[in-house]
C-alpha positions in Angstrom: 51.7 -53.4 -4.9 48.7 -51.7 -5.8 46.3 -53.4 -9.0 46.6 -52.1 -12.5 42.9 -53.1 -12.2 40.4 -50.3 -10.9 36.8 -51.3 -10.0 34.2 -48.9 -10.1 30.5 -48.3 -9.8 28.6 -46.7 -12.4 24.7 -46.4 -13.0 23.9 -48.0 -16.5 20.4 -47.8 -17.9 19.1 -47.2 -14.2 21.0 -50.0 -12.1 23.9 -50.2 -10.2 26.8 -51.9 -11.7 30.5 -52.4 -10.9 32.9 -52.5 -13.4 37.0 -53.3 -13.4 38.8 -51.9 -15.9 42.5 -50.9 -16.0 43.3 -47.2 -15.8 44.2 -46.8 -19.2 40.6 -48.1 -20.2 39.0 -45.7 -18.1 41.1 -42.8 -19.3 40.0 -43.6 -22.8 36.1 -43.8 -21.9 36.5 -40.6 -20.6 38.1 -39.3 -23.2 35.7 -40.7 -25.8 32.4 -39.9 -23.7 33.9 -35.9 -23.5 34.4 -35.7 -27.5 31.1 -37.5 -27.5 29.5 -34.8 -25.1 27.9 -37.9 -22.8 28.7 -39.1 -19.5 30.4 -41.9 -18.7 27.4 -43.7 -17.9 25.8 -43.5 -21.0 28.3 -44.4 -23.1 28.5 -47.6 -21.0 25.3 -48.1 -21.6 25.3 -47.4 -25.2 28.3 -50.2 -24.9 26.2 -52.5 -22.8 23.2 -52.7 -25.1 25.3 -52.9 -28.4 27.8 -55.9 -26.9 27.0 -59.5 -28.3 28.7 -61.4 -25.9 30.8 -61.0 -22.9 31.2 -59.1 -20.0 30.7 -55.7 -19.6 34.3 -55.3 -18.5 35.3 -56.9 -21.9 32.7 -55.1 -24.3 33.7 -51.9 -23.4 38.2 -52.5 -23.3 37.2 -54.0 -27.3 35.1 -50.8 -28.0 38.0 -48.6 -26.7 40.5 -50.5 -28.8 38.3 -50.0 -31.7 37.7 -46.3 -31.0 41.4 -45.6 -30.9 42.5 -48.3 -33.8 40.2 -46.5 -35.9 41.3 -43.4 -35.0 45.3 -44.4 -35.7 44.6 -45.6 -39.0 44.2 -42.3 -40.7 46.6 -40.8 -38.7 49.1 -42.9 -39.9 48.1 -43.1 -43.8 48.5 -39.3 -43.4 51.6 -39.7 -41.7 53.6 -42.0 -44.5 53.7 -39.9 -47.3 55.9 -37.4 -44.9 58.0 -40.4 -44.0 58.8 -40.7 -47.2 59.3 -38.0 -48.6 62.1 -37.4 -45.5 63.7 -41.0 -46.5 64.2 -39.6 -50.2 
């Protein structure tokens, strides 16, 4: 059975790091470092110098999480008044 878990290497601020991430997770870096107009690499290193703790692996799965949470949020405040107004 193959690994959800898919380790890659990726330069950050000059050096050669490997990072394991599920699929997902690397799906939404790209995703976020294309609207962003940056490569994957800097966004990981815009990641790795803004974490406080943790792993690298972990900074940037909570930094995707936030990306997308905050992105749902006014999706879905836009969303209920239409909701509503079908449940009249």
């Amino acid at each position: 059975m193959k690994s959800p878990v898919v380790k890659r290497s990726i330069v950050v601020a000059g050096h050669k790091t490997s990072v394991s991430l599920e699929e997902a997770f690397w799906n939404g870096m790209k995703e976020i470092s294309g609207l962003r107009s940056m490569t994957l690499s800097e966004l990981v290193g815009e990641i790795d110098s803004n974490r406080q703790q943790g792993n690298l692996s972990s900074a940037i799965r909570l930094f995707v999480l936030d990306y997308f949470r905050t992105r749902a949020v006014p999706a879905a405040a836009a969303a209920a008044p239409e909701a509503a107004r079908h449940q009249a």
